[in-house]
C-alpha positions as CSV (number, residue, x, y, z in Angstrom):
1,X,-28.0,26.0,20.0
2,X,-26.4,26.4,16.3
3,X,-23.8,28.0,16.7
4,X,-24.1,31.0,14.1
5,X,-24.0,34.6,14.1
6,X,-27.2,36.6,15.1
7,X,-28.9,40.2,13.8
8,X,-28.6,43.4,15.5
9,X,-29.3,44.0,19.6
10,X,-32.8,45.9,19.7
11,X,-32.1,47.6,23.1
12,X,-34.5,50.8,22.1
13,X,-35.1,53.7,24.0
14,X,-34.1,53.6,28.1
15,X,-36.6,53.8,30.9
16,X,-34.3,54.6,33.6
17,X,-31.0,56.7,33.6
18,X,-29.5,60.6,34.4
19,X,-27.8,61.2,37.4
20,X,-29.3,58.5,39.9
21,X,-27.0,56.3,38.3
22,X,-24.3,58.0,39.2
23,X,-23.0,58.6,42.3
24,X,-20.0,61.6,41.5
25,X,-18.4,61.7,44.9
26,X,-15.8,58.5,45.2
27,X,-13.7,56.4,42.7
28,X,-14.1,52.3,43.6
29,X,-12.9,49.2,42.3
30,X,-14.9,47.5,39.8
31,X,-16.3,44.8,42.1
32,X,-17.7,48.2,44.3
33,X,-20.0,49.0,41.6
34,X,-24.1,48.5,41.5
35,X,-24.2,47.9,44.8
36,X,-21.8,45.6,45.5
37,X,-21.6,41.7,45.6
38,X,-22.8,41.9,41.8
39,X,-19.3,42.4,39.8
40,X,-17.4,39.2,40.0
41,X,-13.5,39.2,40.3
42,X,-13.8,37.8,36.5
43,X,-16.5,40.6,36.0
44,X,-14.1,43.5,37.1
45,X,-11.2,42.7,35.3
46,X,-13.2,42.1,32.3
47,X,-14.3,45.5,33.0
48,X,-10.8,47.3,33.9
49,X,-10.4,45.7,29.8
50,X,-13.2,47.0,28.3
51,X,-13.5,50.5,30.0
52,X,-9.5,51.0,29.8
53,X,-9.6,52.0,34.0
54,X,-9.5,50.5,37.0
55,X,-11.6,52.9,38.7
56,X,-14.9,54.1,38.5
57,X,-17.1,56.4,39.6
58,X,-19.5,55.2,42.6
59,X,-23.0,54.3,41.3
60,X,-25.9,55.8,42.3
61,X,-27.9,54.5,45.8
62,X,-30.7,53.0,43.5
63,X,-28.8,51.7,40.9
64,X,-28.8,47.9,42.1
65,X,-29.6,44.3,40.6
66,X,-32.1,44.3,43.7
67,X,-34.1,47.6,42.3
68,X,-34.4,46.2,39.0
69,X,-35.4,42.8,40.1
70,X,-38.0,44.5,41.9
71,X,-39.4,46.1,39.0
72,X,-39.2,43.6,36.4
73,X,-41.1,41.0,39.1
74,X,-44.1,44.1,39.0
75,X,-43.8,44.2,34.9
76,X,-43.9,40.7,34.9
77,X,-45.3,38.9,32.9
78,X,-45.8,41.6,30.0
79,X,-42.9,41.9,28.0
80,X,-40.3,45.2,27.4
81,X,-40.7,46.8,24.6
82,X,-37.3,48.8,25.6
83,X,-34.6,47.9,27.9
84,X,-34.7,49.2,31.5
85,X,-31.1,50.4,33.3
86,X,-29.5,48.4,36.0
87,X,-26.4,50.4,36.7
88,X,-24.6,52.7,34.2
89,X,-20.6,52.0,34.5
90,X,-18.4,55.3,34.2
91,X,-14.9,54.7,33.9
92,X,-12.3,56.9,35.4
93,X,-9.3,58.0,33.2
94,X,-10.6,55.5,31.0
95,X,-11.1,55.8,27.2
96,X,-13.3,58.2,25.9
97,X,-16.9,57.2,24.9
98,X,-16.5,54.2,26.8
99,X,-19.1,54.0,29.7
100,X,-21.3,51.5,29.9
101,X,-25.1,50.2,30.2
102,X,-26.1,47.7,31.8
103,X,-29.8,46.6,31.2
104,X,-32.5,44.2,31.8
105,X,-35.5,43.2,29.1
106,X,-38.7,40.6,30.0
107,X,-38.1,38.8,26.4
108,X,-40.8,37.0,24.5
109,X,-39.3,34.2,22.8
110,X,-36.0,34.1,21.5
111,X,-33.9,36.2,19.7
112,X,-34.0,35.8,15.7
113,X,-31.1,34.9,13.7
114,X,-28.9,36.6,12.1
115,X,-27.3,39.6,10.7
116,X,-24.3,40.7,12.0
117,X,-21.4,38.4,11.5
118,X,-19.1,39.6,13.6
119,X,-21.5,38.0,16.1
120,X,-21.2,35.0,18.2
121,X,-23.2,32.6,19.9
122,X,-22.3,31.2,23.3
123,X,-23.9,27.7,24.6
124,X,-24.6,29.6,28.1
125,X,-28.5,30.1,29.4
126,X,-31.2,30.1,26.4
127,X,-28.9,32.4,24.5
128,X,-25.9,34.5,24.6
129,X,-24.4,36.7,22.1
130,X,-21.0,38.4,22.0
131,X,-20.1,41.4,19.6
132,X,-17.2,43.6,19.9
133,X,-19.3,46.5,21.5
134,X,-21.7,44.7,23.8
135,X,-23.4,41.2,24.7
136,X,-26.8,39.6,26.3
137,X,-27.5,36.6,28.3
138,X,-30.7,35.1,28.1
139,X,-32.4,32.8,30.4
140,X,-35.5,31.0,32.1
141,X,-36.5,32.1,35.1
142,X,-39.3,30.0,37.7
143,X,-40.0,31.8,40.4
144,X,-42.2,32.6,43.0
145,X,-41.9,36.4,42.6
146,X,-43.2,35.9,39.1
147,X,-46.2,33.6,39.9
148,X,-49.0,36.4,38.7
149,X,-48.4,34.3,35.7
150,X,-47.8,30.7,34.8
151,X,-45.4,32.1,31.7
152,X,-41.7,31.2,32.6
153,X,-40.0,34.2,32.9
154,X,-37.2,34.9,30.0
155,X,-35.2,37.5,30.8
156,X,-32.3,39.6,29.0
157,X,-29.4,41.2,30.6
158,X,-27.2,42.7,28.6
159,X,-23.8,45.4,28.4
160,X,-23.4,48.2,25.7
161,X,-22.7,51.7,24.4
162,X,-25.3,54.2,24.8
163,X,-23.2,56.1,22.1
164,X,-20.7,54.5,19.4
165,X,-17.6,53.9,21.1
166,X,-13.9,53.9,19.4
167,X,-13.0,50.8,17.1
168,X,-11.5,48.7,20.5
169,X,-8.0,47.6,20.0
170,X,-6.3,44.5,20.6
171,X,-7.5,40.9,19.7
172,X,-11.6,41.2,18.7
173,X,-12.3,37.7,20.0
174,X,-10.6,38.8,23.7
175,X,-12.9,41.8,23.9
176,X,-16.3,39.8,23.1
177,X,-15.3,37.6,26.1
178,X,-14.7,40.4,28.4
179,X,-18.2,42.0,27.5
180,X,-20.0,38.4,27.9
181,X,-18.2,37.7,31.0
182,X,-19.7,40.9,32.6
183,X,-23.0,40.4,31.1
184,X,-22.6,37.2,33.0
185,X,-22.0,38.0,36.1
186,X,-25.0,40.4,35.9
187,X,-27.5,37.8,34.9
188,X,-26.2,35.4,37.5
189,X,-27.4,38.2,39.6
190,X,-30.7,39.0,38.4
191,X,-31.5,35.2,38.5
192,X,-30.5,35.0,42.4
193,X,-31.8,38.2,42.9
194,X,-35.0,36.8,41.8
195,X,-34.8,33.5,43.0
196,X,-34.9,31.5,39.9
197,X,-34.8,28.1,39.9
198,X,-31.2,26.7,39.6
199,X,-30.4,30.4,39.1
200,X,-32.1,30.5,35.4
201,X,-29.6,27.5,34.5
202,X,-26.5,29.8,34.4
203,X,-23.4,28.6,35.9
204,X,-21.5,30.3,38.6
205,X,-17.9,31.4,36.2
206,X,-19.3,32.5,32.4
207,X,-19.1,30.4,29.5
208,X,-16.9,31.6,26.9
209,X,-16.6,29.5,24.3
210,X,-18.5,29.7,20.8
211,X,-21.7,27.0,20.8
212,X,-20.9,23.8,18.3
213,X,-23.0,23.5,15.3
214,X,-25.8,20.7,15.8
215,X,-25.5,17.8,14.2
């Protein structure tokens, strides 16, 4: 993987959302959220930097990496033309405009190079990309729930801003790693979730720094 900066994230219209994903009656700790057992220690802090709070409001009961893995195995193999919800993120007390997405895509192919350069590539899965508002891990995925087809699955988790958020403060480069670390730990998710083999070829803490140019 070059590394390089890549175009816009197509994440088009949502499939899922409104108040299932929220749960409105408790405040939890970032590692509570989605479910449970899908927000890493790394994950939540990166979170507590992003959203500006260390609480959050509970998700909603259906708002798991183990509902969306169920339906992207029954999409399978055609791929999304828009991204599908996970789990929305709502900070508590934290900056304005700053909840979060969190989203799954059945890719075909990868992702086309580039346009904005404030992007950067990662040498983590097929592909990841970092921008100061949101990220996406991509990777390969054999498994048995996706065996309606002999296509390897390639799927695309990624963490934004349903609406433009504030220009984030701080140092730029810090940020991007906070938003791939919890795109991450997402992914890592989806590909146990699913059973992929070696877990889509993501490794178990994110990779964080920028892919070397080839030779």
């Amino acid at each position: 993987m070059t590394m390089a900066v890549v175009g816009s994230l197509l994440f088009g219209t949502m499939a899922c959302g409104g108040d299932e994903d929220r749960d409105g009656t408790a405040e939890v700790a970032g590692k509570q959220l989605c479910g449970g057992e899908v927000v890493s220690a790394e994950a939540s802090r990166a979170l507590e930097l992003i959203t500006g709070s260390s609480k959050f409001e509970a998700s909603g009961k259906r708002s798991t990496v183990r509902r969306a893995a169920e339906d992207l195995a029954e999409a399978f193999p055609i791929p999304s033309v828009a991204r599908k919800d996970i789990c929305r993120i709502f900070g508590v007390g934290g900056t304005p405009g700053t909840s979060l997405r969190i989203s799954w895509r059945v890719a075909d192919g990868l992702p086309s190079d580039p346009s904005r350069p404030e992007a950067t590539v990662l040498d983590m899965g097929e592909r990841t990309v970092a921008q100061v508002d949101s990220a996406y891990v991509q990777f390969a995925c054999r498994s048995d729930r996706l065996s309606r087809s002999s296509r390897v699955g390639r799927i695309s988790i990624s963490v934004w801003h349903r609406n433009k958020r504030p220009e984030p403060e701080g140092d730029l480069e810090t940020v991007k790693r906070a938003y791939v670390t919890v795109a991450h730990s997402f992914a890592l998710a989806m590909a146990k979730e699913l059973g992929c083999e070696k877990n889509g070829g993501l490794p178990e803490r994110p990779v964080l720094d920028p892919a070397q140019p080839s030779a």
